[in-house]
N, C-alpha and C positions, 0 to 999 in steps of 0.2 A: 785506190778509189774507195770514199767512204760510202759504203752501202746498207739498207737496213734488209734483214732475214726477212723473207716472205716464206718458203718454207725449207725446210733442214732434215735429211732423212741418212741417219748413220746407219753403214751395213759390214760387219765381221764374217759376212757368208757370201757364197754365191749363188748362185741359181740352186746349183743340187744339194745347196746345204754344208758344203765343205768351205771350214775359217780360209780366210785368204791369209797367203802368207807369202813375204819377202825371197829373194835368193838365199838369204841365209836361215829361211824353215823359221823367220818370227814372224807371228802375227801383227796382223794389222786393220786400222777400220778407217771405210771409207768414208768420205761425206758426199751427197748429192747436196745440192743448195740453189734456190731459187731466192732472186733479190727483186724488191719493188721498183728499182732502178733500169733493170732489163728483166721485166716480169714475164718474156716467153722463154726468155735463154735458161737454161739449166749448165750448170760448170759443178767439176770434181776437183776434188781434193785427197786429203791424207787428216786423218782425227790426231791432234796431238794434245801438251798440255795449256795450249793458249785457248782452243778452240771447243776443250772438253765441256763448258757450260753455256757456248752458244744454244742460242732458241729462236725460236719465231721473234719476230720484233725486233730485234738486240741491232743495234748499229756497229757496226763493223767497219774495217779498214783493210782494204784486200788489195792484191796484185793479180787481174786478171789476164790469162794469154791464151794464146790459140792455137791448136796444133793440128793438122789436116794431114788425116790416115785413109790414103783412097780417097774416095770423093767426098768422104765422110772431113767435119771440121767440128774437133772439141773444144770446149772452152775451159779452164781449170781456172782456181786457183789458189793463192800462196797468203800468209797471215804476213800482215806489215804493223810495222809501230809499236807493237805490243813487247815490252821488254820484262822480264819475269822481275817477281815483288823482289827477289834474292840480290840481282844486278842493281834493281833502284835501290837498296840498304846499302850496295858496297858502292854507289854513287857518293850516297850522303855521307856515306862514312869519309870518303877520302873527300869529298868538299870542308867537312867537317877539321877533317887534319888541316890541310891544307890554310884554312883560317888559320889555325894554331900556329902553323909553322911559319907562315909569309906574315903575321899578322903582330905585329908587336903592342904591348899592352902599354899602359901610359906609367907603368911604372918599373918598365922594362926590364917585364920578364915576357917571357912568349905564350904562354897559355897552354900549354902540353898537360900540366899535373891536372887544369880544369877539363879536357877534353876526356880522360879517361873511362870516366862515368858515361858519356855519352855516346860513343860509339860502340857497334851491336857487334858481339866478337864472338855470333853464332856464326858469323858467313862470312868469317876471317879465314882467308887461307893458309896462315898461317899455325 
């Protein structure tokens, strides 16, 4: 669901002041989040690095669900669509091959020695 931030309140503490922290003793921060789309609902989440420079305003794209603890019913939720800048480089890099290799030049040679230069071999796994 694309929704825009009405308001955004991140929290690394709880009530008495002690970091929240996972099973395995690491830290973690939450999100509270209110959207203009269901402006009474409030839904939680987990702070990670898609979500580190949300703010008021920002339009977003979320997966929200609903979970009922007792009579009680929360809503959370989860970051959709957003694929880190690293994965769209190693996109283009292998689209970028991919010409070179399926793609034959008109004086049939394949295009490999031109592709060199273009492709980003910070975020080669190799």
């Amino acid at each position: 669901m694309e929704c825009t931030i009405k308001t955004i309140i991140r929290k690394d503490k709880n009530k008495e002041g002690k970091p929240y922290v996972n099973k395995k003793g690491e830290p973690f921060t939450l999100i509270s989040l209110q959207v203009e789309e269901l402006p009474s609902e409030w839904m939680s989440g987990f702070a990670n690095d898609y979500n580190a420079e949300w703010k008021t305003g920002d339009t977003i794209d979320i997966e929200i669900t609903e979970k009922k603890v007792g009579e009680r019913l929360f809503k959370n939720f989860k970051n959709l669509s957003k694929k880190s800048s690293r994965l769209d480089t190693i996109e283009a890099n292998i689209k970028k091959l991919m010409m070179a290799v399926f793609t034959k030049k008109t004086d049939g040679s394949d295009g490999l020695e031109e592709i060199g230069d273009s492709v980003d071999a910070d975020v080669s796994p190799f």
